[in-house]
C-alpha positions as CSV (number, residue, x, y, z in Angstrom):
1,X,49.1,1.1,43.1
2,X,52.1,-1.1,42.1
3,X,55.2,-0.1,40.9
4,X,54.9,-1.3,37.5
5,X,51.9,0.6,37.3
6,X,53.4,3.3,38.5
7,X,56.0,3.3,36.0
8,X,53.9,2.8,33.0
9,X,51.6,6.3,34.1
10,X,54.6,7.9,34.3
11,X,56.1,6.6,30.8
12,X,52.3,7.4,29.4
13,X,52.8,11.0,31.0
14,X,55.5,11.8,28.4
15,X,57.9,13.4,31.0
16,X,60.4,15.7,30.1
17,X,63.2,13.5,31.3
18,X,62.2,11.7,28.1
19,X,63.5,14.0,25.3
20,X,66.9,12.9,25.3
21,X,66.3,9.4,24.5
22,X,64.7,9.6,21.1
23,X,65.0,7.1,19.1
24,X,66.5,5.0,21.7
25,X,65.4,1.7,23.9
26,X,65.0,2.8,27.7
27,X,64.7,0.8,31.0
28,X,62.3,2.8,33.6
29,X,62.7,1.5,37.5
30,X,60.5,3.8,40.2
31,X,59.8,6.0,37.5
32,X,63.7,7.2,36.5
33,X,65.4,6.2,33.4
34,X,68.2,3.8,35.1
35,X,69.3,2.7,31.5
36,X,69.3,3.2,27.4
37,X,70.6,2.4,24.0
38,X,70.1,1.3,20.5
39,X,68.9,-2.2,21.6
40,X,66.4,-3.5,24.0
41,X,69.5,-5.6,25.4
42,X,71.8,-2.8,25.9
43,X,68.9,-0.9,27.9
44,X,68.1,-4.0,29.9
45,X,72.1,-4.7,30.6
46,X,72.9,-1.1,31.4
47,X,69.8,-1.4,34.0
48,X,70.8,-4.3,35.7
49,X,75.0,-2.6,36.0
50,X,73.0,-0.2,38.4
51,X,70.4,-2.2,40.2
52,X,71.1,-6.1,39.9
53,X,67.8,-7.4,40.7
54,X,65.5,-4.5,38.5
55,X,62.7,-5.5,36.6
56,X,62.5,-2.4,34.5
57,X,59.6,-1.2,31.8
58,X,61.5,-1.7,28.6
59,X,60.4,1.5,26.3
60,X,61.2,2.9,22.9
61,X,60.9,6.8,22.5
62,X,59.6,7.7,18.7
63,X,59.8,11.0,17.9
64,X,56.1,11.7,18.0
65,X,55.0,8.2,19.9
66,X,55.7,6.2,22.7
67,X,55.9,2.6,22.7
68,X,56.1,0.5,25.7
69,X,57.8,-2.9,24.9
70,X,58.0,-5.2,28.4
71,X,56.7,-4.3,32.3
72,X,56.3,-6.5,35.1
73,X,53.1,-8.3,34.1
74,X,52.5,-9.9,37.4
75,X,51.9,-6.5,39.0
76,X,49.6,-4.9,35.8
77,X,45.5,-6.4,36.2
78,X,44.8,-8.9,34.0
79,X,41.8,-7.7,31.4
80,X,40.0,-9.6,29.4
81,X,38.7,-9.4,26.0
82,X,36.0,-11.6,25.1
């Protein structure tokens, strides 16, 4: 399984290590939360301060729903709807 599919089960899982960041952008890299803020930008910059060539999940946490935003596309299957 690749990484960015790796990432978005564990975003989908609703972890724990989620509750903190309600209401806030966050940038997931091998499944830990390496960045966050109010914008997707300020998640995205804070993730690449700590690992310059990341490609994180970009995520907002809601209250009661999870939205993921950006992933790696070229590691995700491609599906079709016809």
């Amino acid at each position: 399984m690749s990484e960015s599919l790796k990432d978005l089960e564990w975003f989908a899982s609703n972890p724990p290590e989620l509750t903190p960041y309600k209401d806030k952008y966050v940038a997931i890299f091998h499944q830990q939360i390496i960045g966050w803020g109010d914008t997707v930008k300020e998640a995205s910059d804070m993730a690449k301060g700590k690992i310059k060539d990341a490609d994180p999940l970009i995520a907002f946490i809601e209250e009661n729903e999870l939205l993921a935003l950006w992933c790696r596309r070229t590691d995700l299957p491609y599906v079709r709807y016809d």
